[in-house]
C-alpha positions in Angstrom: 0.0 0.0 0.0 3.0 2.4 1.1 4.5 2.5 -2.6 1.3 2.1 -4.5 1.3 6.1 -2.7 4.7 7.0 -3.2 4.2 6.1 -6.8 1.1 8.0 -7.3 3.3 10.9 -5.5 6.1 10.4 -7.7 3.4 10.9 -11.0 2.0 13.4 -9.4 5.1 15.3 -9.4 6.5 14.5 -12.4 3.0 15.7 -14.4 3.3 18.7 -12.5 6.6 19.8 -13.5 5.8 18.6 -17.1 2.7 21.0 -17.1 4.5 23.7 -15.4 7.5 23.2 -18.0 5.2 23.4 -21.3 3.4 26.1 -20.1 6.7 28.2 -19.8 7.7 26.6 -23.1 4.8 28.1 -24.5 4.8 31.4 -23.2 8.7 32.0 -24.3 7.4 30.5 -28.1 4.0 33.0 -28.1 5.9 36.3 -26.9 9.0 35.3 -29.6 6.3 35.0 -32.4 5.0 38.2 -31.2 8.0 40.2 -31.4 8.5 37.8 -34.5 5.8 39.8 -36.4 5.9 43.3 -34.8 9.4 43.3 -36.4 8.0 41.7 -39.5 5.3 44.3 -40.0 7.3 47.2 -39.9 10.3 46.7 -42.2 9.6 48.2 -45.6 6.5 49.6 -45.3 6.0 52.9 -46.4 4.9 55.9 -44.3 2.3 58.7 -45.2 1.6 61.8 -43.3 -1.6 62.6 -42.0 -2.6 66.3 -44.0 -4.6 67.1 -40.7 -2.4 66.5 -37.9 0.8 65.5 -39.8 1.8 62.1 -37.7 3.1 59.6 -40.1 1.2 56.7 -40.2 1.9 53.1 -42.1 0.1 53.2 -45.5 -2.1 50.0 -44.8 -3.8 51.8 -41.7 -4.1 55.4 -43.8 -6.9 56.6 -45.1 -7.0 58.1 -48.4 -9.2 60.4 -50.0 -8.7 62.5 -52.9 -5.0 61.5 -53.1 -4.5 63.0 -49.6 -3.6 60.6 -46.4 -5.7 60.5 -43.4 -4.6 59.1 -40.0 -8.2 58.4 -39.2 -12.0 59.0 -40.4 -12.2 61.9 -38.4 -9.2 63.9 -39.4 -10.3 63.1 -42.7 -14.1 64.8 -41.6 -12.6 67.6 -40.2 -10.0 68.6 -42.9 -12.6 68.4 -45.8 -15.4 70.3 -43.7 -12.5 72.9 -42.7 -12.3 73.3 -46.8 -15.9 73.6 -47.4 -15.7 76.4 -44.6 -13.1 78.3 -46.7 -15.2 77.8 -50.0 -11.6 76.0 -51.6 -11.2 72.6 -53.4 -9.1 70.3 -51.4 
């Protein structure tokens, strides 16, 4: 009876570790892949300025309108209504 216990000790233990060992395993693999693509999505892609506030901004998260860049819908809204205002053509 004595090592029937010690044995379901010993298992107990050694699934433990083995659980606590993937789960750092896969942390260290998801923050690598992580870093993996914020690298990744930076490199080469080209930067536009914002005509409202002027922050550049990666092209695939501008917004375009009239061959002008926007950093979001509502810079965009408030530079064409600011144009309207003045009576000019953007």
């Amino acid at each position: 009876m004595n090592l029937l216990i010690i044995r379901l000790i010993i298992f107990a233990v050694v699934f433990y570790a083995g659980l606590k060992l993937y789960g750092i395993y896969r942390q260290r693999k998801l923050e690598h892949e992580a870093q993996h693509s914020k690298v990744n999505r930076h490199e080469g892609g080209k930067m536009v300025r914002c005509r409202w506030c002027e922050v550049h901004v990666p092209e695939d998260e501008a917004l375009r309108d009239q061959e002008q860049w926007f950093c979001s819908s509502a810079h965009r809204d408030r530079f064409l209504q600011e144009q309207q205002d003045k009576g000019g053509t953007p």
